[in-house]
N, C-alpha and C positions, 0 to 999 in steps of 0.2 A: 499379299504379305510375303516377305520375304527371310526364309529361316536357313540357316546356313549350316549350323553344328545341333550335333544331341545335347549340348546344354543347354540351347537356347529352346528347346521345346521341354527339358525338363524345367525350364524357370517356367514355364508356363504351366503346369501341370501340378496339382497339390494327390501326392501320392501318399497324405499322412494315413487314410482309412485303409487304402490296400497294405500301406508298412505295417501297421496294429493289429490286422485278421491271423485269425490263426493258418501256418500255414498249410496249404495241399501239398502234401508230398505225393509224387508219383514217380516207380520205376519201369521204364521199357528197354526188355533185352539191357542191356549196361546202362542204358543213359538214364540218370535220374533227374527229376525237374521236382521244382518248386514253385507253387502259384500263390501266389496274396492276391485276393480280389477283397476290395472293398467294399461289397454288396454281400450283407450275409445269405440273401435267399437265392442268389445266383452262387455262390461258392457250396450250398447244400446241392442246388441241383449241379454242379459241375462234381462234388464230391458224390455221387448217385452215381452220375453218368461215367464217371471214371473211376466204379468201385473193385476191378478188376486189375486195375492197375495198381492201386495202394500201397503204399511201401515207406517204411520207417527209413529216413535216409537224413545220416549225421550231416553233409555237406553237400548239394545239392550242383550237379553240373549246370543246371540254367535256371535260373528264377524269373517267374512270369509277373508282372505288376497285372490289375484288371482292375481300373475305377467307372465307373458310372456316372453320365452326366456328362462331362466336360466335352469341350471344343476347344479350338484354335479359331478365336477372331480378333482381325478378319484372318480368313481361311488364305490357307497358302498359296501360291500360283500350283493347281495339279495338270496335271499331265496325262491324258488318257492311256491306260494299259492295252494293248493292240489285245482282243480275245485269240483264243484258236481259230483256225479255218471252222467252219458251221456253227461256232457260237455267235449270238446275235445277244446286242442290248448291249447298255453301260454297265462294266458292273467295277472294274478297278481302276483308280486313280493315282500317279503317285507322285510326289517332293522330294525329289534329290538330297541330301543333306553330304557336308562333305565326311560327314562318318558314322551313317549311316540313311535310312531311307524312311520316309510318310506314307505309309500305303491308304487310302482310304475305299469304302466300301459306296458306291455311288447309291443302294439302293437303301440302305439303311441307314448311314451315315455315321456306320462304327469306323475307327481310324485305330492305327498301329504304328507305333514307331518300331523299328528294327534298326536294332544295332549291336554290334559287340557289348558295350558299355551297358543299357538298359532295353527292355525288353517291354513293351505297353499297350495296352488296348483299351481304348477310352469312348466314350461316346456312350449313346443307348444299350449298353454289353447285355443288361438284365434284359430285353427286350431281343437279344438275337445271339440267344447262349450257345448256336450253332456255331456262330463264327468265330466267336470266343477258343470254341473246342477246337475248331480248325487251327488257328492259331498256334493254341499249346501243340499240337501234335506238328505243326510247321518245325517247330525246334528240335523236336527229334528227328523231323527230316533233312533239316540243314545239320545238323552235327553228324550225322550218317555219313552224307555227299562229301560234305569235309572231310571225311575219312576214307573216303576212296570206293562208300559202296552207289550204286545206283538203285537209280527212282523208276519202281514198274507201273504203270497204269495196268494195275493187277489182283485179284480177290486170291484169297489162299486158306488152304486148311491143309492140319498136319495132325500124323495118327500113327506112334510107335516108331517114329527116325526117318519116315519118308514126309516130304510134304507135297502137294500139289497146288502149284499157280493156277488159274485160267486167265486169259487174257481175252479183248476182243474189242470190237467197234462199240462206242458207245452205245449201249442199249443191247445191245447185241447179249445179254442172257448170263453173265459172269458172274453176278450176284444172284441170281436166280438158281445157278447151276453150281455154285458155294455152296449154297443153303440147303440145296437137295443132298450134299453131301454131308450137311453135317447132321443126316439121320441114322450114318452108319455107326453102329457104337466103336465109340471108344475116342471119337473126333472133337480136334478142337479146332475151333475158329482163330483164324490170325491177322488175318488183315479182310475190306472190303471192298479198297481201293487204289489203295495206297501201297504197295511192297518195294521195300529195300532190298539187295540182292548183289553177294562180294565170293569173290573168286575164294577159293579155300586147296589147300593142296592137290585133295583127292575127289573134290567135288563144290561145294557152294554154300553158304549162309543166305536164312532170309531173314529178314525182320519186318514184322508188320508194327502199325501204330493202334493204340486204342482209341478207333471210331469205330461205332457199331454200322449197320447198314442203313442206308435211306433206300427205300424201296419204294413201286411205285404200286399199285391195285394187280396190274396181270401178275407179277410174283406173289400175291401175296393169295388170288384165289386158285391160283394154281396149285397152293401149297395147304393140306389140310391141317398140319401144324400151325401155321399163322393164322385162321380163319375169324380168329376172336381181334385181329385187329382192324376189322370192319364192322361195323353197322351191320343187322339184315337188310335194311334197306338201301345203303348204299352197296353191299354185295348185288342187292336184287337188281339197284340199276346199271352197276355197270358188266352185267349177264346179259342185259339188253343190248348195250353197246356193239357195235360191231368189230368182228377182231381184228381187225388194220386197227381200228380207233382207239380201242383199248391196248395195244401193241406201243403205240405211239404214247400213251397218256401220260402227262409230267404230273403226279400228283404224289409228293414223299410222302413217305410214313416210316420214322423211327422205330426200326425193330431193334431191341436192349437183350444183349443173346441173354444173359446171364437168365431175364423172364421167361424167354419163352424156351430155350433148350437146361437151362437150371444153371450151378453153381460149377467152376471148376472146369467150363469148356472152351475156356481162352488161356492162349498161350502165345506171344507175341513172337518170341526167338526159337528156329528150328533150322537145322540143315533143310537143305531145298534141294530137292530129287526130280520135281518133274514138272512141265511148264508145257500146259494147253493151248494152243489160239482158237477163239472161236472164228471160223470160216465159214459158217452155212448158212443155210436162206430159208426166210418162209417160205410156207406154199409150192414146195418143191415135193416131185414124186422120187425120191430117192433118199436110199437107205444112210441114217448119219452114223459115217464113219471116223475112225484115227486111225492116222499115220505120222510116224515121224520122219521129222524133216529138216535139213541145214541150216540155218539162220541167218549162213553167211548169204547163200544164193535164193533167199527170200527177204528183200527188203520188206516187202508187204505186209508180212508177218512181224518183220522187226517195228515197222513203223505201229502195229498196235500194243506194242510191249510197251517204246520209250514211253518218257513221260517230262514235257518242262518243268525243271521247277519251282515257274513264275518269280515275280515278282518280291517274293518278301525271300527270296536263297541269296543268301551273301557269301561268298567266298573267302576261304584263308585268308588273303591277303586282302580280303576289307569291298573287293567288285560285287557290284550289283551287276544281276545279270538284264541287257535290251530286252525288251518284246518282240526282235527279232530274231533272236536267238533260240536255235535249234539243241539236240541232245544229239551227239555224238556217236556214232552206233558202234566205232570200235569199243567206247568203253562197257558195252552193252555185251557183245560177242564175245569180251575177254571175261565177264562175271559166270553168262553161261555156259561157260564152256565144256563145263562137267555135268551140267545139265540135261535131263532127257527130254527135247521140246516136239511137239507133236501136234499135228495142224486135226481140228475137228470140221469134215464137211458134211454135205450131204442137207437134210434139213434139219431143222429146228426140231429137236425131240426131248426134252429135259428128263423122261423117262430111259430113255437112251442113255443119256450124258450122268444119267444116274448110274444106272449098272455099269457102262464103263469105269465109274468111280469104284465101285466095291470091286470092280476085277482089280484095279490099281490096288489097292490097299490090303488085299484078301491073298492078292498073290505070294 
């Protein structure tokens, strides 16, 4: 099938239950959004899940439609989304429109129109309210970019005017070593994955989105704060597991800070002081250290900051970005550039990367 403009998929689309719901207001840092989903047990769990972000707002900068159920048939001609280097599997799909774009989800079969004009996620929604979440947090991240800040592939916490990034290789312990800091009082959580990050006179803004963390079993027996989100019995077996194995283990679990650290430890928008990489290795006999270090004359380090930002980012002037398309590193060196960015090597010590944390924030 062939679909050429956003009218021709909103003529397809009966959006009257998501217009009628009451609406989700939510505000992050400036940008305020509006969601109508048309599914009331998926707009309670989306109101749950984004109850730190809540906010009375007269005029709403982006309004999210979310109906249930629908398709486009026959289905569009899509087009596979190239993943990152070491992602494997189908997972996005897209349909050019001439103003704007079809993204679909290849393994669920939730779809997205993105556009200036209307804004929609249709399909199974009630069934994969993750990607739903993704979504609304997408639009705080294209109105960001639009505005001239950049996207970190980055977790953060901030506590009295400082805040600290970590950065590092996928898996590599960011959200692990977040979460070990946000036992220090007085901390709040800002972002998990996701950070924003814009040059400022005398030093830098960050902004996080409201996604809680997806975690996998070694963060979470690591952590004796989290230990009530497993089973005995699946803690017991994956103690047996070997630690390569359980190191590697792809198994999420939604940690919701608000439950497990209480009310009042999120904060989205903070000056941004200081920006970690994780560099170190398991099973190394050497002591994990910090240094800081230039960003200009370490691409290495820069390359684990950037961050694409895929498929559903539109540009001011209406461009969808290729899948072949890279992130820029000047515009990356010019946000941090007041920033104090510091390489962590040595081994893998989350006890370590702890107390370094309280010397940062204590100091």
């Amino acid at each position: 099938m062939t679909l050429s403009d956003v009218a021709q998929v909103r003529a397809l689309l009966d959006l009257s239950a998501a217009e009628a719901a009451e609406p989700l207001d939510l505000k992050v840092g400036s940008v305020t959004l509006r969601v109508l989903c048309g599914a009331p047990a998926l707009r309670d769990e989306l109101a749950e899940y984004f109850k730190e972000a809540r906010a009375t707002v007269a005029r709403a900068d982006i309004t999210v439609h979310v109906t249930e159920g629908q398709s486009i048939d026959p289905a569009p001609l899509w087009r596979l989304w190239a993943r990152e280097p070491g992602k494997q599997g189908r997972k996005d799909e897209i349909h050019d429109l001439a103003d704007g774009r079809l993204i679909h989800k290849a393994r669920t079969g939730v779809t997205f129109l993105q556009s200036p004009a209307l804004l929609v996620a249709f399909g199974p929604v009630s069934a994969n309210a993750n990607q739903v979440v993704n979504f609304i947090n997408t639009q705080v991240l294209n109105r960001a970019q639009r505005e001239g800040w950049q996207i970190c592939h980055a977790a953060a916490v901030t506590r009295a005017g400082r805040s600290l990034a970590i950065a590092g290789l996928s898996g590599g312990g960011k959200s692990t070593s977040v979460l070990r800091m946000m036992d220090i009082a007085g901390m709040q959580f800002m972002t998990n994955d996701r950070l924003l990050c814009q040059v400022t006179a005398t030093g830098a803004d960050g902004l996080g989105i409201p996604k809680h963390p997806r975690i996998n079993p070694g963060t979470i027996l690591g952590n004796d704060r989290l230990q009530g989100m497993l089973s005995e019995a699946r803690k017991t077996e994956l103690r047996n597991m070997a630690p390569d194995a359980l190191w590697t283990l792809e198994e999420k679990h939604d940690l919701i800070i608000p439950d497990i650290y209480g009310p009042g430890r999120i904060t989205y928008a903070a000056p941004l002081t200081d920006f970690w990489v994780l560099n170190w290795e398991r099973d190394v006999d050497k002591v994990t250290m910090i240094e800081q270090v230039d960003l200009a004359t370490r691409p290495d380090l820069l390359g684990a900051i950037m961050k694409s930002p895929g498929p559903f980012y539109q540009a001011a002037d209406g461009a969808f970005l290729r899948d072949s398309a890279v992130p820029e590193p000047e515009g990356y060196l010019a946000a941090l550039a007041h920033v104090r960015v510091q390489e962590v090597t040595g081994r893998v010590d989350f006890d370590s990367i702890a107390n370094l944390g309280r010397d940062l924030f204590d100091a």
